[in-house]
C-alpha positions in Angstrom: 17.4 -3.0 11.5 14.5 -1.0 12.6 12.5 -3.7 14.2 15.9 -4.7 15.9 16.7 -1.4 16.8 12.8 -1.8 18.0 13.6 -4.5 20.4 16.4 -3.7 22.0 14.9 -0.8 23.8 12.1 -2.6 25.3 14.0 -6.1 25.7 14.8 -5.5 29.5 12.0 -4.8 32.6 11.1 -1.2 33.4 10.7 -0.4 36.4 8.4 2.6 38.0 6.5 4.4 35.6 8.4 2.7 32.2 6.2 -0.4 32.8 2.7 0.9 32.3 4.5 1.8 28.7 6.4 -1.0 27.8 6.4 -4.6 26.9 8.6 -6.6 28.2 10.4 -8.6 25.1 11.4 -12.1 26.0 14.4 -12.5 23.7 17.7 -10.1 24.6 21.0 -9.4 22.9 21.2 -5.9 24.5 23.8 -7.1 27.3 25.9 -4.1 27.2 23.4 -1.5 27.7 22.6 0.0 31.3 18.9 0.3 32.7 19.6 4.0 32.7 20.8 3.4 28.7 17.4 2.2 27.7 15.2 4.1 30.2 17.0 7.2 28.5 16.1 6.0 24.9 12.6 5.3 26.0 11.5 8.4 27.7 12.9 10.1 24.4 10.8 7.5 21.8 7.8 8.5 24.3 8.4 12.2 23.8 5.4 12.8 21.7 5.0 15.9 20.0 2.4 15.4 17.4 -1.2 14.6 17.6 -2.3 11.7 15.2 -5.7 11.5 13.8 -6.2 8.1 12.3 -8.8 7.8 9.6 -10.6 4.5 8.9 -12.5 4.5 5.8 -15.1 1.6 5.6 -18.2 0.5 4.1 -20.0 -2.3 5.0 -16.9 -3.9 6.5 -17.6 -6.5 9.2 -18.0 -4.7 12.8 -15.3 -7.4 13.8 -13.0 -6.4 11.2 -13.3 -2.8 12.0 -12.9 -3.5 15.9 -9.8 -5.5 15.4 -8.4 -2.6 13.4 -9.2 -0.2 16.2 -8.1 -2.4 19.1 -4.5 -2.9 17.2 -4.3 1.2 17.1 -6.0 1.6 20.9 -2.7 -0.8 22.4 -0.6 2.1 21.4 1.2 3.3 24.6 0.2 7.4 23.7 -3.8 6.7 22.3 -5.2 8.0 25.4 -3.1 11.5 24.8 -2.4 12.1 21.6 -4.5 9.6 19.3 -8.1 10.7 17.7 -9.9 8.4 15.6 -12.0 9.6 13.1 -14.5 6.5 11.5 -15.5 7.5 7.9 -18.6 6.0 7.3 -20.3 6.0 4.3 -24.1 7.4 4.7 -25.3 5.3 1.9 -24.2 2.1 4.2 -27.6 1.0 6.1 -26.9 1.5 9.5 -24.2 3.7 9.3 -24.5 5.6 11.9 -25.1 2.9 14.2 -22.3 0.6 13.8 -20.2 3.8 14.5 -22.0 4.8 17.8 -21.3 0.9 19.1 -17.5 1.0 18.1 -17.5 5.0 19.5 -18.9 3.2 22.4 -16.5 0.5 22.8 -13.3 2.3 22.2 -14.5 5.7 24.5 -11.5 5.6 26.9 -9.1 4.4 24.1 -8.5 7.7 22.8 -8.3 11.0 22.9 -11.0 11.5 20.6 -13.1 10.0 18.3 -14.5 11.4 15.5 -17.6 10.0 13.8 -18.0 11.4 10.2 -20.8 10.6 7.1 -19.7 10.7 3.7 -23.1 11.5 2.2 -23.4 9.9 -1.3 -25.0 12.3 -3.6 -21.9 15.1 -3.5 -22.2 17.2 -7.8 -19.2 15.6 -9.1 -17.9 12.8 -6.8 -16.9 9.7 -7.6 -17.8 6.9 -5.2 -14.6 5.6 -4.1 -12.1 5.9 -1.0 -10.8 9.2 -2.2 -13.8 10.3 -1.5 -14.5 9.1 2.0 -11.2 10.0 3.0 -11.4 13.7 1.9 -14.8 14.0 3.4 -13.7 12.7 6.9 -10.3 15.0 7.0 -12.3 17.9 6.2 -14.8 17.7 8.8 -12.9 15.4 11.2 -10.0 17.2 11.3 -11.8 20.7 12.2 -13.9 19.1 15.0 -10.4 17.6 16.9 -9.7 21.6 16.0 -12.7 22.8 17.7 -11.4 19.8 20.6 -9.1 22.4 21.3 -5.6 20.7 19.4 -3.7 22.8 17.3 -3.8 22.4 13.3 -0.3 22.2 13.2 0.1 19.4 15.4 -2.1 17.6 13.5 -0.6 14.2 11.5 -3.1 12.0 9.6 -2.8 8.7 9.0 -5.0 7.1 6.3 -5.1 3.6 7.0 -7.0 0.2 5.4 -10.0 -1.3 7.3 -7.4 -4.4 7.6 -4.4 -2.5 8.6 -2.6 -3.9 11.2 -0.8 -0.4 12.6 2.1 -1.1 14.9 3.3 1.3 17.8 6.7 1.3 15.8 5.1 2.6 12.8 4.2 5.9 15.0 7.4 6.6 16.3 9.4 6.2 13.3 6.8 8.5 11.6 8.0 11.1 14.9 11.3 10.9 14.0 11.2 11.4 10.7 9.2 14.3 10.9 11.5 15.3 13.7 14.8 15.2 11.1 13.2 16.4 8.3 14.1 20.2 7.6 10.5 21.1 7.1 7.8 18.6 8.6 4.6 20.0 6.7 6.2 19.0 2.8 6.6 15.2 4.2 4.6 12.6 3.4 5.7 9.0 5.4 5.2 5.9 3.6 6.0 2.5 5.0 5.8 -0.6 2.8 2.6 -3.2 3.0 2.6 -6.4 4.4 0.7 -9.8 3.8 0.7 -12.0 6.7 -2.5 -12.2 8.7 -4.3 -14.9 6.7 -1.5 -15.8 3.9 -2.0 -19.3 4.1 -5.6 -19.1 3.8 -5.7 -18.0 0.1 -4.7 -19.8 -3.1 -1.2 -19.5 -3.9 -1.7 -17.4 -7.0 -3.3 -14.9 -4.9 -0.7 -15.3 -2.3 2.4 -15.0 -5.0 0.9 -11.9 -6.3 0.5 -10.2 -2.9 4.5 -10.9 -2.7 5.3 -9.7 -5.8 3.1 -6.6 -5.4 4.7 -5.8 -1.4 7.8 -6.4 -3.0 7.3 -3.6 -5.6 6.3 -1.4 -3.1 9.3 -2.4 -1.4 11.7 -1.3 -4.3 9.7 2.1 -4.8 10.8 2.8 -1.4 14.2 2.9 -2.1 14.1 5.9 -4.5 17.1 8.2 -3.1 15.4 11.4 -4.1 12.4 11.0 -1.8 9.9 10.7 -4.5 8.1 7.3 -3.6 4.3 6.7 -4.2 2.8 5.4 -1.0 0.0 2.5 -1.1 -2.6 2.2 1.1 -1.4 3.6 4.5 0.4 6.9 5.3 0.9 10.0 6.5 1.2 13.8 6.1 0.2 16.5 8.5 -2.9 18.3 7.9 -1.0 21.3 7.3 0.3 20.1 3.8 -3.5 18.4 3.4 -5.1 21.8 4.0 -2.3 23.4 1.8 -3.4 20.8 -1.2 -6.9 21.3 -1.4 -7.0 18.1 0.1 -7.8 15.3 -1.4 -9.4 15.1 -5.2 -12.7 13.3 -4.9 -13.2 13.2 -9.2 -13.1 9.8 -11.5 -9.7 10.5 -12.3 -8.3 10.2 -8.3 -9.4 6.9 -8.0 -6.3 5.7 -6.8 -6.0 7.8 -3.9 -2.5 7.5 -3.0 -1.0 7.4 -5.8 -3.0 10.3 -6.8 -2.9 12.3 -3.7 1.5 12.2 -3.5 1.0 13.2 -7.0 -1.2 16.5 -6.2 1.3 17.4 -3.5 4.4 17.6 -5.6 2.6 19.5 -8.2 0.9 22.0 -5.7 3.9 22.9 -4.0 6.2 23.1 -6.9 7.8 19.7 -6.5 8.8 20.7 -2.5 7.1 17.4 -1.1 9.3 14.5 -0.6 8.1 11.4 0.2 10.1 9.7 3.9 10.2 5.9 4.1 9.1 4.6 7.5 10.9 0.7 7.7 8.1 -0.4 9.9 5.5 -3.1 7.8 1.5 -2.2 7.8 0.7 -6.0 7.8 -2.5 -6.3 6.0 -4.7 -9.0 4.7 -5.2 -11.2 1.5 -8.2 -10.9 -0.6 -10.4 -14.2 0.8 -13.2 -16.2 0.5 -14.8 -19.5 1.1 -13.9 -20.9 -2.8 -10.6 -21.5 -4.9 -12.2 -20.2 -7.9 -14.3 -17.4 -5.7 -11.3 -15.9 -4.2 -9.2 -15.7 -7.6 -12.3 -14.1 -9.1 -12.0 -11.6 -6.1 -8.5 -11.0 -6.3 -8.8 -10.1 -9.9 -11.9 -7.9 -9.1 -9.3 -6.0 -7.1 -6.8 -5.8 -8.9 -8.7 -4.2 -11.8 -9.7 -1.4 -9.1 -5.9 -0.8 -8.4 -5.2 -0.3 -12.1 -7.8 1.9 -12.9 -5.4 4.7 -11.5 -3.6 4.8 -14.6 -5.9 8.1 -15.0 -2.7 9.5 -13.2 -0.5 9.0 -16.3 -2.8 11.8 -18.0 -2.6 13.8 -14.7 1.0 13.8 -14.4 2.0 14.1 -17.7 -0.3 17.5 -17.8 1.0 19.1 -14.8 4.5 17.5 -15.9 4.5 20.2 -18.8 2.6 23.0 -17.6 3.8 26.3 -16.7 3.1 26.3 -13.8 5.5 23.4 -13.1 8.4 25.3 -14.4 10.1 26.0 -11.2 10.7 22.5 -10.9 14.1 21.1 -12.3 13.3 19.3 -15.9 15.2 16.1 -14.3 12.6 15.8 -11.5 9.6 16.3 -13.9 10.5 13.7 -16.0 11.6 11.2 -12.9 8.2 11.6 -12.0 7.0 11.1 -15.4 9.0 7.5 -15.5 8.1 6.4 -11.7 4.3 6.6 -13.0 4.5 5.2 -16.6 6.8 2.2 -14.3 4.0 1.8 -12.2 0.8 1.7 -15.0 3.1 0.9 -18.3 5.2 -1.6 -17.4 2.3 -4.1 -15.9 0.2 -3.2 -19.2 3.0 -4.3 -21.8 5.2 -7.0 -19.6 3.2 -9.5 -19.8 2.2 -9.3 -23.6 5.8 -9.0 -24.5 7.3 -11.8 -22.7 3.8 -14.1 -22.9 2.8 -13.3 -26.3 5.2 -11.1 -28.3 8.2 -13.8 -28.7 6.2 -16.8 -28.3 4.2 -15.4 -31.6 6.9 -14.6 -33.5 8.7 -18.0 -32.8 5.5 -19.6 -34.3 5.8 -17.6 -37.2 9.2 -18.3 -38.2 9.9 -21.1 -37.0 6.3 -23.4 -37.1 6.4 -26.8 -35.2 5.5 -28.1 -38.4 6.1 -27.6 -42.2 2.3 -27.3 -43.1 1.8 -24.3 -41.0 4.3 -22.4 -42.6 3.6 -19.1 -43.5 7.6 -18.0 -44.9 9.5 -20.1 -46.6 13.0 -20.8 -45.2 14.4 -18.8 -48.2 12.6 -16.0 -47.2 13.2 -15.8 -43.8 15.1 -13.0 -42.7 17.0 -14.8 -39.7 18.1 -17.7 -41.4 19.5 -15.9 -44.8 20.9 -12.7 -43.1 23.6 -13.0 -40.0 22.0 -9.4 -38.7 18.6 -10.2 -37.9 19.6 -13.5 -36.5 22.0 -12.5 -34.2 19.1 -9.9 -33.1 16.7 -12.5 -32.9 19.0 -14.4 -30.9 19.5 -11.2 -28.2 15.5 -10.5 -27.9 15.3 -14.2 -26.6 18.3 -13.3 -24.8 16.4 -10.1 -23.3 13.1 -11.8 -23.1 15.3 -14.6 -20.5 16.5 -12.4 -18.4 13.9 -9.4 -18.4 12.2 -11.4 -15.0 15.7 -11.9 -13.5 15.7 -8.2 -11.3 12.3 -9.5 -10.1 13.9 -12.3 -9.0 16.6 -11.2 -7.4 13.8 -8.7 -5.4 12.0 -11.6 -4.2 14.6 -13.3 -3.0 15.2 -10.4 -0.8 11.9 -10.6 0.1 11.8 -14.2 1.3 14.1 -13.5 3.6 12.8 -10.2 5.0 8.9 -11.8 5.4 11.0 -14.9 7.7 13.0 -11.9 9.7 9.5 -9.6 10.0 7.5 -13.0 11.1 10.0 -14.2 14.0 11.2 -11.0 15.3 8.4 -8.5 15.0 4.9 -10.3 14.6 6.6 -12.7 17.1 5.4 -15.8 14.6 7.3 -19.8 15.3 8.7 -21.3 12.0 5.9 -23.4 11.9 3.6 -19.8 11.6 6.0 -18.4 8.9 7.2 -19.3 5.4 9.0 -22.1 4.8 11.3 -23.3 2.0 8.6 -25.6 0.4 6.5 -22.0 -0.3 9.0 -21.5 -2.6 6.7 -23.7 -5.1 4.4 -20.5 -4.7 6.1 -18.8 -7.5 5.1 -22.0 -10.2 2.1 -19.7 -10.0 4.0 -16.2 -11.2 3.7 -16.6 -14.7 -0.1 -17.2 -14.2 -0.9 -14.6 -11.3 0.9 -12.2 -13.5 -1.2 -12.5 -16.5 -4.3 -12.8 -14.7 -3.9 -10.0 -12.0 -1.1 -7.7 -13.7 -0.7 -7.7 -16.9 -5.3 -8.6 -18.2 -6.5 -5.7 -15.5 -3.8 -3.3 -16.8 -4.5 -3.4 -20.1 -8.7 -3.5 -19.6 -7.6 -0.1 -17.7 -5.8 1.4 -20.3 -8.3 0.9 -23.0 -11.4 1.4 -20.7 -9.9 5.3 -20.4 -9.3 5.5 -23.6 -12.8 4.6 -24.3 -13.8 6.9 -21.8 -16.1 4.4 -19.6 -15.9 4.2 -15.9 -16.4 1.1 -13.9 -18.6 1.0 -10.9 -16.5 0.9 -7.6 -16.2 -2.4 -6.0 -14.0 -3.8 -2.8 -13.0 -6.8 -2.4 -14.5 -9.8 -0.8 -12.6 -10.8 2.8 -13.3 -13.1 5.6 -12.4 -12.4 8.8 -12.4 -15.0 12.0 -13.8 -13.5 14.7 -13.1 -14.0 18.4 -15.5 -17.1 18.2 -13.8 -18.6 14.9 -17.0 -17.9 12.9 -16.0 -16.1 9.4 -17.4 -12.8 8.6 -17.9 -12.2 5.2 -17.2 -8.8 3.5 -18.7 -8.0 0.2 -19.9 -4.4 -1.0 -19.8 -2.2 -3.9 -18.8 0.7 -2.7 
């Protein structure tokens, strides 16, 4: 409805001024409307009050990659007013510095400002991550576009992937909802993620699992009480940052977004509500030149994301602290459940429906009489009608536990074809078709592999106390010559 909403106020020419800042949209259904109807809806979507400071964190991303990023943000119809980007590079990168002057360079009349900062790599107490990089660069870029003369309280940051594709759309909704909300500095705007820049590049187990995972992000989205964890790309004013601390840089923020919604409901006594913005952030699928390479790197990432279950210690202690106690019981504990949902459930799915049943079955019943290890008269499901009929429900259970999952991704399917055609402008032959429906063959394996295996090698590793060392994951990128680019790094 967005993205609709979207196209019918650009769908018709603008004359005068308008055109400079619109694109003319090819397909109408807007028949009814006036040219003064949509120039009137226009000049209000370009009323731009805020002052957005995109950060970029990278290191040793392909220069392409990072250009394409930019370009996609520098098409925005307000850059040249009320855009700064701020590139956080890391110092430990060789030639840093560099690479940031050329793309300063390139992009110099595409903004407002840009804002070059060094994440040095020898900070008492960091750990090497994006957390890191990102509070480093909103620190210090954030008081140089404040020594540019813009006001603090204008400020909105976006934190954004190296392969985030940001639409315009994205912007303005994140303007109107700080525009409705009653107090604009305890919002944070989330918008769901998006895999369809190279989707049909990648195996299909690493292409079923980006699905599954946008579709989760999808559902967290829907939360009616605002509190929704954001992944990857969003925003929050610099007002609420500054208020926070900004963000935590130790071992135990490695997930960053998770960890740094988290850190503003605690620190403003569960205030902070989370606003979702309907407009995708299409991003791109782990890749590289192998089948076996590229599920290796998928599952290299996946155990990164999962190592932010050090927020289900973090949120259980400020859950029952006394310094929470202002906030209502029932929202502590929602909290609670929305993070042991998001670290919990992938850790113990998979080993209940994959190995739990299938175990037992083999137990009791064995395909054969030599492997027996109870004999019939001692089986408690064949001599006592109470533990078979429970047997026969946790079968029952185990059945139909993937069915909501289901039913998600069929909403999904649908949503990607609608998003393709109408807002990424892709033909049928571009998008997904029925036949990708054999994709999800690969769920039960893709779940195991990059859900359920991470997960658990998380939950024991902190247990166990060890650390891994922070790596991001391989991608190729096709340049404006075709040539792939090949990122690789530990970060």
């Amino acid at each position: 409805m967005t993205i609709r909403k979207w196209n019918k106020r650009l769908d018709k020419t603008i004359t005068g001024n308008k055109k400079q800042d619109t694109e003319i949209i090819k397909h109408s259904n807007s028949d009814d409307e006036t040219l003064e109807d949509v120039e009137e809806k226009l000049q209000y979507y370009q009323d731009t009050h805020y002052f957005h400071a995109f950060i970029l964190p990278n290191y040793s991303e392909p220069e392409g990659l990072l250009k394409d990023t930019i370009e996609r943000i520098a098409s925005h119809s307000t850059a040249q007013t009320h855009y700064g980007l701020i590139l956080a590079m890391e110092q430990s990168e060789p030639g840093w510095e560099a690479k940031a002057r050329r793309l300063q360079s390139y992009f110099s009349d595409r903004f407002a400002h840009i804002v070059i900062t060094g994440h040095p790599s020898d900070i008492p107490g960091e750990s090497r991550g994006k957390g890191s990089n990102v509070a480093y660069a909103a620190r210090h870029g954030c008081m140089e576009l404040i020594e540019q003369g813009i006001d603090r309280r204008r400020i909105i940051i976006t934190v954004s992937d190296s392969d985030s594709a940001i639409p315009e759309l994205y912007i303005r909704e994140v303007e109107e909802a700080l525009h409705k909300a009653e107090d604009p500095y305890h919002l944070l705007c989330a918008p769901p993620i998006f895999f369809s820049r190279n989707c049909f590049d990648v195996p299909a187990a690493v292409r079923v699992t980006d699905i599954t995972w946008s579709a989760m992000v999808m559902s967290n989205l829907s939360n009616s009480r605002g509190m929704c964890i954001p992944c990857s790309n969003y925003s929050l004013s610099m007002v609420l940052a500054d208020k926070v601390g900004y963000w935590d840089t130790d071992a135990d923020a490695v997930g960053e977004d998770m960890h740094m919604w988290l850190k503003c409901f605690w620190k403003t006594q569960g205030q902070v509500r989370t606003a979702p913005i309907y407009v995708p952030i299409n991003l791109t699928n782990v890749q590289t030149e192998s089948y076996f390479s590229n599920v290796s790197a998928r599952y290299v990432q996946a155990k990164r994301h999962y190592n932010g279950v050090a927020d289900v210690a973090y949120t259980l202690k400020n859950a029952f602290q006394s310094s929470s106690s202002s906030i209502s019981l029932f929202e502590r504990l929602k909290v609670c459940f929305i993070i042991l949902e998001a670290h919990m459930v992938p850790a113990t799915s998979g080993w209940l429906m994959f190995a739990a049943v299938p175990l037992m079955q083999f137990i009791l019943f064995p395909p054969f009489a030599s492997l027996a290890l109870i004999a019939p008269s001692d089986n408690p499901i064949l001599t006592s009608e109470f533990f078979g009929h429970l047997w026969s429900l946790i079968r029952i259970i185990t059945l139909c536990l993937p069915l909501p999952l289901f039913g998600t991704l069929a909403v999904y399917e649908q949503l990607h074809r609608a998003i393709d055609r109408e807002f990424l402008f892709k033909s049928k032959q571009e998008s997904r078709k029925w036949s990708h429906l054999f994709d999800y063959i690969n769920l039960p394996v893709a779940a195991w592999l990059f859900m359920t295996l991470p997960s658990t090698l998380a939950c024991v590793k902190r247990l166990l106390n060890r650390q891994e060392k922070y790596i991001t994951s391989e991608k190729l990128f096709r340049g404006d010559s075709n040539g792939l680019i090949v990122s690789s790094s530990n970060a």
